[in-house]
C-alpha positions in Angstrom: -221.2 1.6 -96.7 -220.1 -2.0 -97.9 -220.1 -1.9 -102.2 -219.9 -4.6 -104.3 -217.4 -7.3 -103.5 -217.9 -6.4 -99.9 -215.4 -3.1 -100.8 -216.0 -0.2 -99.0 -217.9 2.7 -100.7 -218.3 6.2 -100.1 -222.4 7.6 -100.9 -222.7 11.4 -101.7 -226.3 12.6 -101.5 -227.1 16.4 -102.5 -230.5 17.9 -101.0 -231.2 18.4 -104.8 -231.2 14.2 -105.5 -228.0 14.0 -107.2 -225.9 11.3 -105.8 -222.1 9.7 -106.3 -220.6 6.6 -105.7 -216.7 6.3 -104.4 -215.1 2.7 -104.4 -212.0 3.6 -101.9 -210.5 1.1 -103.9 -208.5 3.0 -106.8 -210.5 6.0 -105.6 -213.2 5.5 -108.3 -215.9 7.1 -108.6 -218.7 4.7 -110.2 -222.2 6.4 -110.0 -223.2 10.1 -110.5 -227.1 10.2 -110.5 -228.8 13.5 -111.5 -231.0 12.8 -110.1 -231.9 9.2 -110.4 -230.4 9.0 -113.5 -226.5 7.7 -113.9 -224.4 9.5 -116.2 -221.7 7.0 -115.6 -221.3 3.8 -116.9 -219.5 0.8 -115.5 -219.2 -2.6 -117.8 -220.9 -5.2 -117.1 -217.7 -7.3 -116.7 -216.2 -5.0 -114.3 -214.9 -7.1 -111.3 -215.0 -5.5 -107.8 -212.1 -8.4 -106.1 -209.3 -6.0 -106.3 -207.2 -8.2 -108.4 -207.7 -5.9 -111.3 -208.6 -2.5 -111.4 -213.0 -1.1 -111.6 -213.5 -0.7 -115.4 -216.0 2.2 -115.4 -216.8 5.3 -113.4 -214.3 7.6 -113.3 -210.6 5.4 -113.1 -207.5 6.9 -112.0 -204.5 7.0 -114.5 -201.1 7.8 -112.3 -198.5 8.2 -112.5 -198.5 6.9 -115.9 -201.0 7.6 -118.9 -201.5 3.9 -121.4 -198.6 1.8 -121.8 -194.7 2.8 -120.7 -192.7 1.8 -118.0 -194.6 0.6 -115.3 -198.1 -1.3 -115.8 -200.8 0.4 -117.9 -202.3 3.2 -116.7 -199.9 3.0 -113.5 -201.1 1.5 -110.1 -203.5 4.2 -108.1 -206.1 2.7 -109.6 -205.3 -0.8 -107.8 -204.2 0.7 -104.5 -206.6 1.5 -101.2 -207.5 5.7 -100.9 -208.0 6.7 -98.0 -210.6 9.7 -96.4 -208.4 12.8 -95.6 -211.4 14.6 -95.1 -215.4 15.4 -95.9 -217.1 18.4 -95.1 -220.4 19.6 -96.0 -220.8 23.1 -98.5 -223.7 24.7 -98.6 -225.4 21.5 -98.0 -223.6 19.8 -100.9 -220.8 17.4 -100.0 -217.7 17.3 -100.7 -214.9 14.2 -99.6 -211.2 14.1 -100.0 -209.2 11.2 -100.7 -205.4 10.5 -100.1 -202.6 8.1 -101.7 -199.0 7.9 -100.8 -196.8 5.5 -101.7 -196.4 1.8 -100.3 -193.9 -1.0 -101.0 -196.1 -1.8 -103.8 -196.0 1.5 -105.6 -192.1 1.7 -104.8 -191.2 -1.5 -106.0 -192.2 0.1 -109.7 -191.8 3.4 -109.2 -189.2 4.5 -106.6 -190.9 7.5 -105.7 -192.7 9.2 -102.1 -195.5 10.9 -102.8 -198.7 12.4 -101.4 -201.8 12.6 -103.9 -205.2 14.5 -102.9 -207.9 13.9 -104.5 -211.1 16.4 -103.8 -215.2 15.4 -105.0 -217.7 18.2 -104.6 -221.0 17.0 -105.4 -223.4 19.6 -106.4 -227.3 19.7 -107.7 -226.4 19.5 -111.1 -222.1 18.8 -111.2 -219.7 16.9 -110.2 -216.5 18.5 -109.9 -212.9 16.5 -109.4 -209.4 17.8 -108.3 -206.3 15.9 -108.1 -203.4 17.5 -106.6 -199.9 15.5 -106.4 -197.3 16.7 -104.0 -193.7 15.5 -104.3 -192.6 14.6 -100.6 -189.1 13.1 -101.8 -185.9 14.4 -101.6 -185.5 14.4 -105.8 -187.6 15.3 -108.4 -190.3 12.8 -110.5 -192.2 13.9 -113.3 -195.4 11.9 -113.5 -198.8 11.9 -116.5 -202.4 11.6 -114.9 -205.7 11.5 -116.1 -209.5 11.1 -115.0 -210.5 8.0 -117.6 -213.7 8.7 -117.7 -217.4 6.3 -118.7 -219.9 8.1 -120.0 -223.5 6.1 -120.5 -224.3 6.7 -124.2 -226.4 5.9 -126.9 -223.0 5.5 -129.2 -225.5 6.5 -132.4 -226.5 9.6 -131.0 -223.9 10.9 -129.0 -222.1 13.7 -130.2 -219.3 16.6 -128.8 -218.9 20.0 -129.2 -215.8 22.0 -128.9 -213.4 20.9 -131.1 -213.3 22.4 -134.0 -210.3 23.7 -135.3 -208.2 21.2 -133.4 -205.0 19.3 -134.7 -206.0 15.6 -134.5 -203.7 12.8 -134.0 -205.8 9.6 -135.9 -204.9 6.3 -134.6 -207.1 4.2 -136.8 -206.4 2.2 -138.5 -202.9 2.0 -137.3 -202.3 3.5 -133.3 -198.4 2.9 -134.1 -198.3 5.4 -137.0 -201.4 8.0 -136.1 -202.5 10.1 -139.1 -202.3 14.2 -138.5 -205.1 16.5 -139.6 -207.4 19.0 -138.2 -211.4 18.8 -137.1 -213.1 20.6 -139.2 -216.8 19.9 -137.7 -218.7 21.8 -135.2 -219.9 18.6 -134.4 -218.2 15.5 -133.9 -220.3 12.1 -134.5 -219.2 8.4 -134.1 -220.8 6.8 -137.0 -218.0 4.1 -136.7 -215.1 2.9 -134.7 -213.4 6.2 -133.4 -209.8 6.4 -131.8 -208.2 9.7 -132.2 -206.5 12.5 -130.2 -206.9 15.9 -130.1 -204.0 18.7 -129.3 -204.7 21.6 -127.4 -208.4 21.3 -126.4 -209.9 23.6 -124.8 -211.2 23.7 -121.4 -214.7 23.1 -121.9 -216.4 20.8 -124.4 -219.9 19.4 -124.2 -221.1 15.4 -124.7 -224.4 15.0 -125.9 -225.5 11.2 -124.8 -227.8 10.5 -127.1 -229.9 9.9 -123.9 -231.3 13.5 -123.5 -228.2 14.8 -121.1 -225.6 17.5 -122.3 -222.5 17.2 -120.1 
């Protein structure tokens, strides 16, 4: 169907009334209603013109994570994805999208590539795979990563899971990060917050302060 801007979007509907939102462009996934309630959040300044990239949903960071050689966050999240395929589960759908590169994403990074990205919408999850397959004749190593909004109440949200965890601090100073470990079952964001964890496990819940665990 036609999105915001006039962009193309993909709508996912569950027989349960959970729902997603795809913007082809950067492949971003921008609603996830459970049901009739969004656990995403886009901000209210995001622009949908394709001269900068959806801020919200679920962006794409590839093949670069924050700032390095190439733009921040790297371009698949300012290119067109395209539908490889959709099929239907169960009843629940599931779409995959495709990237490969173009003489945009060659002129920065000199690389062919073909990335799949699979969405299976379910009652009550939404579950996201990217796979990245190198189709050059030499070898590229590449960060990605799903930069995911959450809708929150910021004064009650809280996560579990980390415990026990080496943290990396980056406030005050993101240039000279402070190292230490959590100590709390529960983590709480009573202030500004900007800190990285090592070795996290696989699983760790957000409470959104809105009555969801995720």
């Amino acid at each position: 169907t036609e999105g915001e801007g006039n962009l193309p979007k993909l709508v996912l509907t569950s027989p349960a009334g959970s729902e997603a939102e795809i913007y082809l462009f950067g492949g971003c996934i921008t609603s996830w209603k459970v049901p009739n309630k969004d656990l995403l959040f886009v901000r209210p300044d995001a622009v949908f013109n394709k001269k900068k990239p959806i801020s919200g949903g679920i962006p794409h960071c590839f093949p670069q994570f924050g700032p390095g050689a190439i733009q921040q966050h790297g371009f698949a999240r300012n290119l067109d994805w395209t539908v490889g395929d959709s099929e239907n589960v169960e009843g629940n759908p599931v779409v995959t999208l495709e990237l490969k590169d173009d003489t945009y994403s060659r002129a920065m990074w000199d690389f062919s590539f073909h990335a799949l990205y699979k969405v299976t919408l379910n009652a009550k999850s939404l579950s996201t795979e990217l796979k990245v397959k190198n189709t050059d004749n030499k070898a590229f190593s590449f960060n990605t990563a799903l930069h995911t909004y959450f809708r929150a109440s910021v004064s009650g949200a809280s996560v579990k899971g980390l415990k026990g965890c080496k943290t990396l601090n980056k406030h005050p100073d993101p240039n000279n990060p402070i190292e230490g470990s959590e100590e709390r079952d529960v983590v709480t964001f009573p202030g500004f917050v900007d800190c990285v964890y090592l070795n996290a496990s696989d699983e760790l819940q957000l409470d959104n302060g809105l009555g969801d665990i995720i």
